[in-house]
C-alpha positions in Angstrom: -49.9 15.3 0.4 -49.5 15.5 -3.0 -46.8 15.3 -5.3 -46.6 18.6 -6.5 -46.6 19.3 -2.8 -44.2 17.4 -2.0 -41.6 18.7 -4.7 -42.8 22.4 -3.6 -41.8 21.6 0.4 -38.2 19.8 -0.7 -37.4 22.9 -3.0 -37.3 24.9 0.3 -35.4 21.9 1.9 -32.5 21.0 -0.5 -31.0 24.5 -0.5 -30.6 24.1 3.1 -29.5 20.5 3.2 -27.2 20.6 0.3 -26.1 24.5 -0.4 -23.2 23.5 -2.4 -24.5 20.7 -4.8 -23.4 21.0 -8.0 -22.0 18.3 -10.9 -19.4 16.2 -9.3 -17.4 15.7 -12.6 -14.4 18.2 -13.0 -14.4 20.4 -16.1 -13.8 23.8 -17.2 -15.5 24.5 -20.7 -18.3 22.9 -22.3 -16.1 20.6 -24.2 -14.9 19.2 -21.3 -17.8 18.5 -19.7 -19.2 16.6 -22.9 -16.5 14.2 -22.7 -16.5 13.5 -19.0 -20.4 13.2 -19.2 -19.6 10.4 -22.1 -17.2 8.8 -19.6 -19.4 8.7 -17.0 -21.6 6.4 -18.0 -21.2 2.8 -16.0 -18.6 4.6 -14.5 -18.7 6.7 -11.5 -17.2 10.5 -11.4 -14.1 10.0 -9.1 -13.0 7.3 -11.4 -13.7 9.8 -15.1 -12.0 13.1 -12.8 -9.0 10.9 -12.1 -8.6 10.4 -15.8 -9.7 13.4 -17.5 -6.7 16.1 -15.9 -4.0 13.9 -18.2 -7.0 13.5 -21.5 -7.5 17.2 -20.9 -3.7 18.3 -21.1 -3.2 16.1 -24.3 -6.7 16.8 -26.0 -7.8 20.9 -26.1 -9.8 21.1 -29.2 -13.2 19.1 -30.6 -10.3 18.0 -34.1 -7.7 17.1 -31.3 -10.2 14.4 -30.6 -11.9 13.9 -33.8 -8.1 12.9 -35.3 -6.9 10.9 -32.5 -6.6 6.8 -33.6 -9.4 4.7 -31.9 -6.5 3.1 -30.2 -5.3 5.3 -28.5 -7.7 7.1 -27.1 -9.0 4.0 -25.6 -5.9 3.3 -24.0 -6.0 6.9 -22.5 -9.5 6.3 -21.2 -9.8 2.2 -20.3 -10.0 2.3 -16.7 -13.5 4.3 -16.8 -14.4 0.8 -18.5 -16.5 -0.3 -21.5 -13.9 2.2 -23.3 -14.2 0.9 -27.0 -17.5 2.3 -27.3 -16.9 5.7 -25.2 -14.1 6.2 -27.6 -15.8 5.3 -31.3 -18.9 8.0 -29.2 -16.6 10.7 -28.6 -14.4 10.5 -31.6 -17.7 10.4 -33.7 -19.1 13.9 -31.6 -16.2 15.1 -32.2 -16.0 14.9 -35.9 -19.6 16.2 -36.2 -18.4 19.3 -33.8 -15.8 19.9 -36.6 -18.0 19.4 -39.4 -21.0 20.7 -38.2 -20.2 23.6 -35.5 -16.7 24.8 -36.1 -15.3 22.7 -33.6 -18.2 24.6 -30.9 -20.0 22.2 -28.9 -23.7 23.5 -29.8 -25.9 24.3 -27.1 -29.4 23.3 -27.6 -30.8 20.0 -27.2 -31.7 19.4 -31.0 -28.1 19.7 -31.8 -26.8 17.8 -28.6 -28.9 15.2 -29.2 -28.2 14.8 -32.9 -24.6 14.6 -31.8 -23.4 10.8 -32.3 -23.0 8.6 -28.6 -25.1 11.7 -27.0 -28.4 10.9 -25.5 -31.1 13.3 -23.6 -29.3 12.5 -20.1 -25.6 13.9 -21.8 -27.3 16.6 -23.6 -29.3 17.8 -19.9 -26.1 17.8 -18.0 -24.4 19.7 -20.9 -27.0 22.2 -20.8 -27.6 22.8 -17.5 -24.1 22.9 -16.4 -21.9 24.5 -19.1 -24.8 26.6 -20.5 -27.0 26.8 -17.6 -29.9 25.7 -19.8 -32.6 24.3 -18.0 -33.8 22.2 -21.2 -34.7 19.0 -19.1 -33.6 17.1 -15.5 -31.0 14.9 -15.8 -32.4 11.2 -15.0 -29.2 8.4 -13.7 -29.6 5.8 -11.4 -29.9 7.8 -8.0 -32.5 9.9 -9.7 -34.7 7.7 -11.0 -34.3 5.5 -7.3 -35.3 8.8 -5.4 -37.7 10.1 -7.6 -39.5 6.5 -7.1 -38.9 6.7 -3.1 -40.4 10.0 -3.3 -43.8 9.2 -4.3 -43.2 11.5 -7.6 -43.1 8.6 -10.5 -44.2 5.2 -11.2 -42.4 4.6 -14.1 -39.0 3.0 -14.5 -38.0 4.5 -18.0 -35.6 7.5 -17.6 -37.7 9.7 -20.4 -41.1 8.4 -18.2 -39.6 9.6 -15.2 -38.4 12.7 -16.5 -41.4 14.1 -17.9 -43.2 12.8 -15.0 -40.5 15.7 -13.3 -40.7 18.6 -15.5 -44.6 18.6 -14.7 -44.1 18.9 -10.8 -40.8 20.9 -10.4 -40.7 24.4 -11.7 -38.2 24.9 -14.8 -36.0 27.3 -12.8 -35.0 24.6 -10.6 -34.7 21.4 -13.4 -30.8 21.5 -13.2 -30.7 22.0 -9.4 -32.8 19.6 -9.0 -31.1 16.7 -10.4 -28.2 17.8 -8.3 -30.1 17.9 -5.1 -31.3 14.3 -5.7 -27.9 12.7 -7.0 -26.1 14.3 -3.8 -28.9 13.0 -1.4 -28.6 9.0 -3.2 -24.6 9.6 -2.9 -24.9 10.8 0.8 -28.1 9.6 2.3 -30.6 7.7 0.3 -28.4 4.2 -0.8 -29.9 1.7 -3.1 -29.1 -0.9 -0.4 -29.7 0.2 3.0 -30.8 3.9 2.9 -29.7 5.9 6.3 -34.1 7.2 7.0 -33.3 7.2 10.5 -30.8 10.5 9.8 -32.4 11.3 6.7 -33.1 15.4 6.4 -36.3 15.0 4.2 -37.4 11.9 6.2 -41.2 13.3 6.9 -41.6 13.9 3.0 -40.9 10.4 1.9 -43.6 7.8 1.7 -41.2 5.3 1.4 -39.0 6.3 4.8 -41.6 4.5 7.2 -42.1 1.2 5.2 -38.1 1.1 4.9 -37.8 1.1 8.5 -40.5 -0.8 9.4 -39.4 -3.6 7.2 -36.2 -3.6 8.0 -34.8 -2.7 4.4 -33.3 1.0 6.1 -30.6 1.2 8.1 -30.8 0.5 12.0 -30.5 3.9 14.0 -27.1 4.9 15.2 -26.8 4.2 19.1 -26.3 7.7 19.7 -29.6 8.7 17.5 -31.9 5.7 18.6 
């Protein structure tokens, strides 16, 4: 089986599996998101949606940001960790916003992107989720780990494995389709002992076999053995 025929059986598979997938991180506007995207990073999402409520309620507007003393802000936001530099990133967006876009987050890729502290991987899940934009596919850690275990990339760098993906999965689906993965690494596919002997996709994987046969997967469930 090919790739591309591999990526054309699981679009038919993820709906199913996971019907409700969508980004795990809370926001309302595209502002939001921007910022809890930034605070994401080395962090995971319940920690940034157990912060954000209180940053949200105290910070409304792109200037609210853009004028609030380095400081503070990273007191507001040092439990997601590594919170000097997600500060100095957001104030420094934030300015640009004001400068640049009348306090509007843009939304296309080139303007994302140009955005100080924002990379492709902020810009996609900007994008896709607050503009529903499929620009590109959002590449993190369970992505790129899945995407490997799928047969569907060799390479290890995000923007490698990302291209890699926009050639086998069909543009309509690019934002889903980070989704579908993420939710399937959160749920199913660890990075340390992935659950193949319950996992949905299981005769799609070319890893799935190996991992059970070498003992790196998880030992069936008495009830399912």
């Amino acid at each position: 089986m090919t790739a591309r025929d591999r990526v054309r059986q699981l679009i038919k598979i993820w709906p199913k599996v996971y019907p409700t997938a969508h980004c795990e991180l809370d926001f309302r506007n595209p502002l939001q998101l921007l910022v809890a995207t930034i605070l994401s990073a080395q962090s995971t999402d319940k920690r940034v949606n157990m912060v954000t409520p209180a940053l949200f309620k105290k910070y409304r507007t792109a200037k609210d940001y853009a004028d609030a003393p380095q400081a503070e802000l990273e007191n507001a936001i040092k439990s997601t960790g590594f919170y000097r530099n997600k500060a100095k990133s957001i104030r420094g967006a934030m300015r640009a916003i004001v400068e640049k876009h009348r306090g509007k987050v843009p939304d296309t890729m080139e303007e994302l992107y140009a955005l100080p502290g924002v990379g492709r991987k902020t810009a996609n899940v900007v994008l896709g989720n607050a503009f529903h934009k499929n620009e590109g596919i959002v590449v993190d850690t369970h992505v790129i780990r899945l995407s490997q275990r799928l047969g569907l990339t060799k390479h290890k760098d995000p923007e490698k494995i990302e291209r890699d993906l926009m050639k086998l999965v069909p543009r309509e689906h690019w934002t889903d389709w980070s989704h579908w993965l993420i939710w399937h690494g959160r749920r199913r596919c660890y990075a340390r002992k992935p659950d193949c002997s319950n996992c949905e996709v299981f005769r799609l994987c070319p890893s799935g076999k190996i991992f059970l046969r070498t003992g790196v997967a998880r030992k069936p469930d008495a009830k399912t053995a």
